[in-house]
MDTraj code that builds the backbone (N, CA, C; nanometers):
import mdtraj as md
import numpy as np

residues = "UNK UNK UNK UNK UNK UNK UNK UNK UNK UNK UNK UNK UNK UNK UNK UNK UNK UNK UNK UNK UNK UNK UNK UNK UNK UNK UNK UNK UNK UNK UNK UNK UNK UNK UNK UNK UNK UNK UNK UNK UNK UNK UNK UNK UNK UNK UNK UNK UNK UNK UNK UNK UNK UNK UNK UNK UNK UNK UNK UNK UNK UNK UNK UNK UNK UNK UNK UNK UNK UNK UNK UNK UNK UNK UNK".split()
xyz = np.array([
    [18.0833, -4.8918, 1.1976],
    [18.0340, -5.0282, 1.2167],
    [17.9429, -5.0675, 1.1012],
    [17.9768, -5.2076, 1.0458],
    [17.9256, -5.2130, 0.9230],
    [17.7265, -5.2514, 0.9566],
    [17.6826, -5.2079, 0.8725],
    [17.5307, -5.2939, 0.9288],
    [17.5002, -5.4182, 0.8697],
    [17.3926, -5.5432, 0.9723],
    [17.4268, -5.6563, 0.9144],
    [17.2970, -5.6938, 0.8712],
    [17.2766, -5.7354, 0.7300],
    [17.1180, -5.7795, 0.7146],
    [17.1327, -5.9162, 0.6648],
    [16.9942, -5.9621, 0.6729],
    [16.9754, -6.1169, 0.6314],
    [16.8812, -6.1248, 0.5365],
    [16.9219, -6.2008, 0.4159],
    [16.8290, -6.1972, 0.3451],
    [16.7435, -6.3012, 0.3297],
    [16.6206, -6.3460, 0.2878],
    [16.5981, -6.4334, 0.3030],
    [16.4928, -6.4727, 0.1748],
    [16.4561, -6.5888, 0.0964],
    [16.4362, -6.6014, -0.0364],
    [16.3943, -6.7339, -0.0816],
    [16.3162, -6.7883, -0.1403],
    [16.2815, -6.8975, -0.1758],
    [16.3737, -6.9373, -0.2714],
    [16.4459, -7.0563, -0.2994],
    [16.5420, -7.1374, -0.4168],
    [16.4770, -7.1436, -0.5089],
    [16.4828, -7.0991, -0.6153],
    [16.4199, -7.1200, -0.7638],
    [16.4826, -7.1736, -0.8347],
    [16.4920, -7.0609, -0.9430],
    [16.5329, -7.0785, -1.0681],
    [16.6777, -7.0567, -1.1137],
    [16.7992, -7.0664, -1.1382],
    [16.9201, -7.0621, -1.1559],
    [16.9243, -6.9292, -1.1698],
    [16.7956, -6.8393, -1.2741],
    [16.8213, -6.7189, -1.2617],
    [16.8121, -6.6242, -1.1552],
    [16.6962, -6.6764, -1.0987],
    [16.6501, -6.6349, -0.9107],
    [16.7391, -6.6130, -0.8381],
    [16.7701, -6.7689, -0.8284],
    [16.9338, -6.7474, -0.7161],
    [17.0649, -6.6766, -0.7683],
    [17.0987, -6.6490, -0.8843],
    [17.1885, -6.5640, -0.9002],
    [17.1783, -6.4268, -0.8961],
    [17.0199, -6.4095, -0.8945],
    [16.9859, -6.2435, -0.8714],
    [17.0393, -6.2106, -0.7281],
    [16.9683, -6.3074, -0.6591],
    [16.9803, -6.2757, -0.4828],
    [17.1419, -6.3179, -0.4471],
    [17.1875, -6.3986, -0.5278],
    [17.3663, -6.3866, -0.4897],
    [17.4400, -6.2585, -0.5340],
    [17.3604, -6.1829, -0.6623],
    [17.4306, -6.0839, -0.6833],
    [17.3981, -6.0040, -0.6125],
    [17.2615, -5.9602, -0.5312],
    [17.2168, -5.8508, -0.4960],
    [17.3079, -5.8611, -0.3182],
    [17.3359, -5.9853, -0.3092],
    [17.4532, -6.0227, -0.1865],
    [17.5732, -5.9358, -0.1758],
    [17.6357, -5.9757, -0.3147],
    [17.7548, -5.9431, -0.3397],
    [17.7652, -5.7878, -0.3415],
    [17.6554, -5.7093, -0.3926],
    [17.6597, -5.5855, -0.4431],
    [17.6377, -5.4839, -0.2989],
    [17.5900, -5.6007, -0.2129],
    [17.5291, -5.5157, -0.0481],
    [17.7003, -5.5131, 0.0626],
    [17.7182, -5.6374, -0.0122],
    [17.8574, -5.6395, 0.0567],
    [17.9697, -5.5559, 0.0217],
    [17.9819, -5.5387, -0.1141],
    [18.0524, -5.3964, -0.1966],
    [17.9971, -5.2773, -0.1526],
    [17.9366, -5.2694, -0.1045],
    [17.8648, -5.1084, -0.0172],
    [17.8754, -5.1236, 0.1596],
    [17.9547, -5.1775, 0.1745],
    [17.9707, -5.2384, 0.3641],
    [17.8454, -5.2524, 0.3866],
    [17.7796, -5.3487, 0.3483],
    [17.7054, -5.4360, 0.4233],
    [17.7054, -5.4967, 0.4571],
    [17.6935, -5.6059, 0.5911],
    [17.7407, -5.7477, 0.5922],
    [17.6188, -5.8248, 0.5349],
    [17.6396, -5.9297, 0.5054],
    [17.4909, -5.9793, 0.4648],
    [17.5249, -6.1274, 0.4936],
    [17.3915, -6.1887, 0.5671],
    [17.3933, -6.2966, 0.6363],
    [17.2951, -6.3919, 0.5034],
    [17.3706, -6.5108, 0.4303],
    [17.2760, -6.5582, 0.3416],
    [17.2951, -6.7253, 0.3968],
    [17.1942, -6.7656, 0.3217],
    [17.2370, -6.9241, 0.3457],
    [17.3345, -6.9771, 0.3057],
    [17.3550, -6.9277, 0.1627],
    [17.4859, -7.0403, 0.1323],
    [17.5624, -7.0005, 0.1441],
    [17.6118, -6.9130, 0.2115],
    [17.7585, -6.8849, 0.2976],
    [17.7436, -6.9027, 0.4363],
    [17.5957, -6.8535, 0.4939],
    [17.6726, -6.8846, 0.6742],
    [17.5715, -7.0132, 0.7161],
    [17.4666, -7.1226, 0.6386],
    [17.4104, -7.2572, 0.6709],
    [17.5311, -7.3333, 0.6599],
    [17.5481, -7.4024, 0.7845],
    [17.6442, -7.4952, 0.7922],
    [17.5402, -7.6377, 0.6951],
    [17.6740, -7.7273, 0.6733],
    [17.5805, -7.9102, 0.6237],
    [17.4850, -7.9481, 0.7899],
    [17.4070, -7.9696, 0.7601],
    [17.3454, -8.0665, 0.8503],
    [17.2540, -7.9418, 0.9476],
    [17.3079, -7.8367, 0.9323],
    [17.2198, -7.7175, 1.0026],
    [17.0851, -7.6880, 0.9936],
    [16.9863, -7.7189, 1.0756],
    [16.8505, -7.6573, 1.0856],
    [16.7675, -7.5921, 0.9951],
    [16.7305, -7.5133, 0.8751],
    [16.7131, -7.4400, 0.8127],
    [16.6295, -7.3130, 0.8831],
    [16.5391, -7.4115, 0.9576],
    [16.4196, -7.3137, 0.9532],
    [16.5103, -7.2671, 1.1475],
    [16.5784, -7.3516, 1.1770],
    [16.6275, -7.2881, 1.3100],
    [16.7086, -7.1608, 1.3070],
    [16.8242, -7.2021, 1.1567],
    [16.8741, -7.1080, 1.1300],
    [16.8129, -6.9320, 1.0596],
    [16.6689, -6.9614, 1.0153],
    [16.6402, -6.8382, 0.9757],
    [16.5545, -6.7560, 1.1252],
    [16.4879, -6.8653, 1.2143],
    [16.4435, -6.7874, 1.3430],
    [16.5656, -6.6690, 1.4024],
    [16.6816, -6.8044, 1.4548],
    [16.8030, -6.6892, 1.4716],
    [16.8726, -6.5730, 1.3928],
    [16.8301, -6.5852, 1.2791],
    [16.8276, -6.4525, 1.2078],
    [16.7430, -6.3683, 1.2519],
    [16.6098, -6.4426, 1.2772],
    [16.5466, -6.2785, 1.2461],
    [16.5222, -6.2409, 1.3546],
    [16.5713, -6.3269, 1.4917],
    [16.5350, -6.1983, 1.6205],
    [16.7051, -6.1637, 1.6544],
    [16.8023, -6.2276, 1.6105],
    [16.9437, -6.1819, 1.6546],
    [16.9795, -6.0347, 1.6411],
    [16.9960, -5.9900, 1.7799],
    [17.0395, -5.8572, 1.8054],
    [17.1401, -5.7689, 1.7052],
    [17.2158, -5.8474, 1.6145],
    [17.3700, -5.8164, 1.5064],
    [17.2781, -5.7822, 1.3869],
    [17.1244, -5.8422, 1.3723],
    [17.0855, -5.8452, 1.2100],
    [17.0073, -5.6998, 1.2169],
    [17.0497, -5.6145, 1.1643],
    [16.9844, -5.4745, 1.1394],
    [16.8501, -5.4574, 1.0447],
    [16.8856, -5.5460, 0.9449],
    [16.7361, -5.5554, 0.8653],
    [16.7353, -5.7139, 0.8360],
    [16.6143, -5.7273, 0.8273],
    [16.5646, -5.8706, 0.7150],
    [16.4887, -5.8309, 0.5433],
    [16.5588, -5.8518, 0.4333],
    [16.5515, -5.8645, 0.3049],
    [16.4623, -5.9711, 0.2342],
    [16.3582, -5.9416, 0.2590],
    [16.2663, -6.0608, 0.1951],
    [16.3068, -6.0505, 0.0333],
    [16.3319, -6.1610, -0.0438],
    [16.2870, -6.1342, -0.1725],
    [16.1920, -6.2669, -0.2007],
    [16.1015, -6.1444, -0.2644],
    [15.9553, -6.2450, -0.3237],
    [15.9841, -6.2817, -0.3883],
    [15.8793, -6.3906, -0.4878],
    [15.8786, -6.4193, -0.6004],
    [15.7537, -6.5317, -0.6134],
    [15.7188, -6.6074, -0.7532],
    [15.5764, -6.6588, -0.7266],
    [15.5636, -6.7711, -0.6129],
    [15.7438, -6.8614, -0.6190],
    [15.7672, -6.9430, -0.5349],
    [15.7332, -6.9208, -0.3871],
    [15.7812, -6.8215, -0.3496],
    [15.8392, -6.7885, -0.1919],
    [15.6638, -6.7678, -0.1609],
    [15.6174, -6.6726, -0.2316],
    [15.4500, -6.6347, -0.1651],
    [15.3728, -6.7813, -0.2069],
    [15.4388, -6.8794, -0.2949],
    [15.3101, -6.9864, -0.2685],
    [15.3693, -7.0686, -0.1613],
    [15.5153, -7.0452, -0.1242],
    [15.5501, -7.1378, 0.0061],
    [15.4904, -7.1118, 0.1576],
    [15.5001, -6.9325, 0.1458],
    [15.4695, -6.8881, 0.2556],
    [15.2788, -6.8836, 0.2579],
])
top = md.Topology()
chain = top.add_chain()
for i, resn in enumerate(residues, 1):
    res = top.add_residue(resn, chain, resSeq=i)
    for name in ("N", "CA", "C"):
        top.add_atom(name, md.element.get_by_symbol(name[0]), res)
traj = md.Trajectory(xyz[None], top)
């Protein structure tokens, strides 16, 4: 059974988000499932509803914070 994590990440910089799409891609090449926004946020979907149900849903095995200066001055 594959394990399923969610990652979760502040939108930056073109280089930012392609780190955390690659580090997606590379979790998924090792059977990981990985739950990100821009593959499983539907248009018009909740954001912040959609990351609650991530992080208590029984399927998500870990949560993947990635920092950065953005995300810690958001949070």
């Amino acid at each position: 059974m594959k394990k399923k994590v969610f990652i979760s990440y502040a939108w930056g910089t073109k280089e930012h988000d392609d780190w955390v799409l690659n580090l997606s891609k590379r979790l998924m090449t090792d059977t990981v499932d990985v739950v990100l926004d821009k593959w499983s946020l539907k248009e018009g979907q909740d954001k912040i509803k959609f990351m609650e149900q991530m992080v208590k849903s029984d399927d998500v095995f870990r949560v993947i914070i990635v920092c950065d200066k953005k995300y810690s001055e958001k949070a």
